[in-house]
N, C-alpha and C positions, 0 to 999 in steps of 0.2 A: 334316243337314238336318231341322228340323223341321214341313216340308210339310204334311200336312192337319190341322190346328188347328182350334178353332174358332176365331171371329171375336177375340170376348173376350181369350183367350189370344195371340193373335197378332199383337192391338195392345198388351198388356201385354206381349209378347217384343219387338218393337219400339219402344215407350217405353223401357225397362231399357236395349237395347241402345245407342241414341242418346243417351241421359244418361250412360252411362258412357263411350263414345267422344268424346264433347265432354268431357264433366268430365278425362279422359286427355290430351285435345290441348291444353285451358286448361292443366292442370298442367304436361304438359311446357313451355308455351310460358311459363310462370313460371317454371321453372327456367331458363330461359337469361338470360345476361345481358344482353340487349338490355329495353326495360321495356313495348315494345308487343306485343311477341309472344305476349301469350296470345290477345288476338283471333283474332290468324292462325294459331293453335295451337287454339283451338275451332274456326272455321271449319274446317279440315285435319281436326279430330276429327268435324267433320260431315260432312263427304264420305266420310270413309273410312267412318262407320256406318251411313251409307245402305250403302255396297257390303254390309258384310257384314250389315244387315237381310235386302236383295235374296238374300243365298245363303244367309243362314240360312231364311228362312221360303219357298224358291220350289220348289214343288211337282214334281219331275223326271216323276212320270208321268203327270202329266192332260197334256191334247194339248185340240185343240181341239172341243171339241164333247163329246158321251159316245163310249163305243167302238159301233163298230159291229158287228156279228153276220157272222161268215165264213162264206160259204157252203164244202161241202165235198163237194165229188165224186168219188164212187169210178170207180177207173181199170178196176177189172175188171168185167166183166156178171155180174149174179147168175144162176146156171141153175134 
């Protein structure tokens, strides 16, 4: 996962990603022998690069909001 990017970088990993998973589905969908299937072979190449955009660029440890500050209580009384 490559999570905190800057902006820049993250729509160039995302471009790259989605031209080459369409360009992959068009190709397979020309290798077959039916003669329309590469549309439906980009299309299938688009969907599948959204998924793996979504899990290459999504960030596992931000949460919602910033973190918050834990309070921390000692169990024993200082003497």
């Amino acid at each position: 996962m490559l999570g905190p990017l800057p902006t820049l970088y993250r729509v160039a990993v995302a471009v790259v990603t989605m031209a080459a998973s369409i360009g992959a589905g068009a190709w397979i969908g020309a290798r077959l022998p039916a003669s329309s299937v590469a549309s439906t072979g980009a299309g299938i190449g688009l969907g599948i690069g959204m998924v793996i955009v979504l899990l290459v660029l999504r960030d596992p440890g931000h949460r919602d909001g910033p973190p918050q500050p834990v309070r921390v209580r000692a169990r024993s009384r200082r003497r």
